[in-house]
C-alpha positions as CSV (number, residue, x, y, z in Angstrom):
1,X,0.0,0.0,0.0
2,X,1.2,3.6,-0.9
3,X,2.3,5.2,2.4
4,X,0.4,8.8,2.2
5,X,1.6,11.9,2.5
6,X,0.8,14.4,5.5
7,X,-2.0,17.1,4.7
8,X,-0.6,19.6,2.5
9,X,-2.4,22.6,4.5
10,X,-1.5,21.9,7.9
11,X,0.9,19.4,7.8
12,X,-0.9,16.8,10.1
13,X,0.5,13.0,8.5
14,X,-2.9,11.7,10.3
15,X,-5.1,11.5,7.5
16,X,-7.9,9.4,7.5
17,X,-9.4,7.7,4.4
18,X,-12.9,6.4,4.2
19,X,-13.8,4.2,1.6
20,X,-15.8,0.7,0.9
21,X,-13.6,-1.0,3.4
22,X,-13.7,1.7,6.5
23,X,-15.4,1.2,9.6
24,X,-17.7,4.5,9.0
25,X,-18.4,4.4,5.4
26,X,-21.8,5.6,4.4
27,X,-22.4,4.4,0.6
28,X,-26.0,6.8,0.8
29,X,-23.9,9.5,1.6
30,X,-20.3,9.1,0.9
31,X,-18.7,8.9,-2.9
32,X,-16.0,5.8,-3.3
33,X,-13.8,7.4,-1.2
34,X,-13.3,10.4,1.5
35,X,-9.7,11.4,2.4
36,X,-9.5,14.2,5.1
37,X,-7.4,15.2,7.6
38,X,-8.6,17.2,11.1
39,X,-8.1,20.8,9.1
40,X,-11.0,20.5,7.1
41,X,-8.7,19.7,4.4
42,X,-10.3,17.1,2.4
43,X,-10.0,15.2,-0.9
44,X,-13.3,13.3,-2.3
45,X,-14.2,11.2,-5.5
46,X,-14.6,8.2,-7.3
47,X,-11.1,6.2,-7.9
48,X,-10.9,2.8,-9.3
49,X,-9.1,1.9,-5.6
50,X,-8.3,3.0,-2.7
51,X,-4.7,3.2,-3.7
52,X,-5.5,5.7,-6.8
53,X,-7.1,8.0,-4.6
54,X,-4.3,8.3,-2.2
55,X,-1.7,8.7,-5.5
56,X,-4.2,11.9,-6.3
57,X,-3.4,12.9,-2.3
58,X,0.1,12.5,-2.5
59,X,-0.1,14.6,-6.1
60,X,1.7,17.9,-5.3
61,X,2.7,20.4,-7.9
62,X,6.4,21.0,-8.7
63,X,6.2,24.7,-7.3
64,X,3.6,26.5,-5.3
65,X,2.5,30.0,-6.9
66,X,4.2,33.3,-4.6
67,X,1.0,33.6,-2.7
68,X,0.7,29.8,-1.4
69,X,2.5,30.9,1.5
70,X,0.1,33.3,2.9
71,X,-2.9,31.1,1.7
72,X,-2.0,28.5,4.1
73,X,-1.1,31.2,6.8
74,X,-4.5,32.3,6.7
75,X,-6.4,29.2,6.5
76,X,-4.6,28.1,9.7
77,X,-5.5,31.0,11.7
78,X,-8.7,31.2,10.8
79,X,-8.6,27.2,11.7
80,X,-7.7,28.1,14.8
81,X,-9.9,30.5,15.5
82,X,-12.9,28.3,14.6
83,X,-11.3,25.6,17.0
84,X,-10.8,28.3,19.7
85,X,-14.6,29.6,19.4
86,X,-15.5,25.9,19.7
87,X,-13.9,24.7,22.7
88,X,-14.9,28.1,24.7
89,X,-18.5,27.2,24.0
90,X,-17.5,23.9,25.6
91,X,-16.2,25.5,28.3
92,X,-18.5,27.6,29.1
């Protein structure tokens, strides 16, 4: 099996796919496979196996454009900010 690559966002390497063979696979409501990571990053379609849709999340272009950078910067701190919001309502 292809080893997968950590989340390309956030850099979390505990991905989860959900396909056919997963414990929580919902064929209603799911496509053939779901592969996300705890970022919200997430990857979905319909691969002829499990191991062609983690070659498409492994796929990473040769260069990211200038502004990549700050893309990412952002979508973590907002991220966070949606985490933070959360667990204060827990808290509360």
């Amino acid at each position: 099996m292809n080893e997968m690559l950590p989340c390309p966002f956030c850099g979390n390497d505990q991905v989860e796919v959900l396909d056919a063979d997963s414990e929580y696979y919902v064929p209603a409501v799911m496509s053939a496979c779901l592969i996300q990571c705890e970022c919200g990053c997430a990857l979905q379609g319909k691969w002829e196996s499990r191991e062609a849709a983690i070659n498409r999340w492994n796929a990473r272009p040769e260069t990211w454009p200038e502004w990549t950078d700050a893309v990412i910067a952002k979508i973590k701190a907002r991220g966070q900010e949606l985490f933070d919001r959360l667990h204060e309502k827990d808290m509360a």
